[in-house]
C-alpha positions, -999 to +999 in steps of 0.1 A: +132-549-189+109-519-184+111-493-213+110-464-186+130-486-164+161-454-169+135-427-168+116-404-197+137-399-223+132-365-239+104-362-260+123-357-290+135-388-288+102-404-292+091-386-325+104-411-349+078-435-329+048-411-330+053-404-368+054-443-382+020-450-371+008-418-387+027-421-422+017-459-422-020-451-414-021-425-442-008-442-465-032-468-461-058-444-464-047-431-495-045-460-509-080-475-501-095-439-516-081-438-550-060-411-549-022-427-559-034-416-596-035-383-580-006-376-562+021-396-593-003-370-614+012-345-592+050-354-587+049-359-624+027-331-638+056-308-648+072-337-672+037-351-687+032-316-694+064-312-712+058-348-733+026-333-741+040-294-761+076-313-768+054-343-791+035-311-806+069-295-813+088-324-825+060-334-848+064-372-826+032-389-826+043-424-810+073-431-794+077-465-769+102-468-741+132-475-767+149-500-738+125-523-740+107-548-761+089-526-787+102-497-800+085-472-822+093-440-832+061-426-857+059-451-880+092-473-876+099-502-857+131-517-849+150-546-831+147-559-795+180-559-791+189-521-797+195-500-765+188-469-774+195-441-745+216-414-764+212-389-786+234-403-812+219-441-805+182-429-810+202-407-842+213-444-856+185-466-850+160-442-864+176-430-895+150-436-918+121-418-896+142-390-886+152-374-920+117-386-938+094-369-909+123-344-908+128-346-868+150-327-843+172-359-832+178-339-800+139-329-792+134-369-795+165-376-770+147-347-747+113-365-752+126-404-745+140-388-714+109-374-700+090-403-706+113-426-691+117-400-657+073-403-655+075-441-659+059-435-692+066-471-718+047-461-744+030-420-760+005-417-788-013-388-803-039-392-825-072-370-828-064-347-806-059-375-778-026-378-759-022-410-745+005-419-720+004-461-706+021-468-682+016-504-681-007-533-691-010-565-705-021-564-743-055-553-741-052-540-705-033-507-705-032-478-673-020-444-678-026-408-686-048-397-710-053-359-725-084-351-738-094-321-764-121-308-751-128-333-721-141-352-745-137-385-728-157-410-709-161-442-697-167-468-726-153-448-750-126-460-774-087-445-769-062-447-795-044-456-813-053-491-808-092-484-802-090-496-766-121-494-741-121-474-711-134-492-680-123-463-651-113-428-655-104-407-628-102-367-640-069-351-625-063-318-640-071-294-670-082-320-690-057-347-678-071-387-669-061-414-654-073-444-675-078-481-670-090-504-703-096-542-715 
């Protein structure tokens, strides 16, 4: 059967097939130039940018995604098996951290959340570095990294774990994306 076999349609009708082809080629574009960093930089500048003054404020210096399998808050770990999403949760498991670093068991709630909303597992800050992973195996981390200074390059050594940088793409006032092994 002949697509115009009843006629031209109207040309609204044949939008949603004029835009596919242009969304799907773009996006393939995007992809082959690098710039994903980029634009999850931009949908999620607002929140990194809140992780980075809340951490200052809540005097929080490390802090993993406290659903999954390591959990740290400063310098405490705790059990795989605690789901910590609340307020009061975060409040029980971290007892011990919270009233000897003197923490604002609400400002830590606030900061878990952000994290969790920029896809964010684990934040350090250490020398003046903020550092935001995303992912990784081990020794092979992604994520954001804030630099004092744009002090940052390719070979140098993050922390907290002294990992090496192997790509860096520069996004904004003094915001990275990282790769290291």
């Amino acid at each position: 059967m002949n697509l115009f076999s009843k006629g031209f349609r109207k040309p609204s009708s044949y939008i949603p097939l004029a835009i596919f082809p242009i969304v799907a080629i773009s996006a393939f574009y995007l992809s082959m130039i690098g710039t994903g960093e980029h634009i999850h930089f931009l949908l999620n500048k607002s929140n990194l940018q809140t992780i980075d003054t809340l951490s200052q404020e809540a005097n929080v210096y490390e802090m993993s995604d406290m659903r999954r399998q390591h959990k740290v808050l400063n310098d405490q770990l705790i059990s795989n098996d605690d789901k910590d999403k609340t307020e009061k949760e975060i409040a029980t498991a971290y007892a011990g951290t919270i009233m000897a670093d003197n923490l604002d068991t609400g400002k830590v709630a606030k900061l878990r959340t952000k994290l969790d909303r920029s896809g964010i597992v684990h934040m350090a800050r250490e020398d003046g570095y903020l550092v935001l992973t995303m992912g990784g195996f081990l020794d092979n981390e992604f994520g954001y990294l804030k630099a004092p200074n744009d002090d940052i390059e390719v070979g140098y050594m993050i922390p907290p774990y002294g990992l090496t940088v192997v790509s860096l793409t520069e996004l904004h006032d003094g915001w990275y994306f990282y790769y290291t092994t």
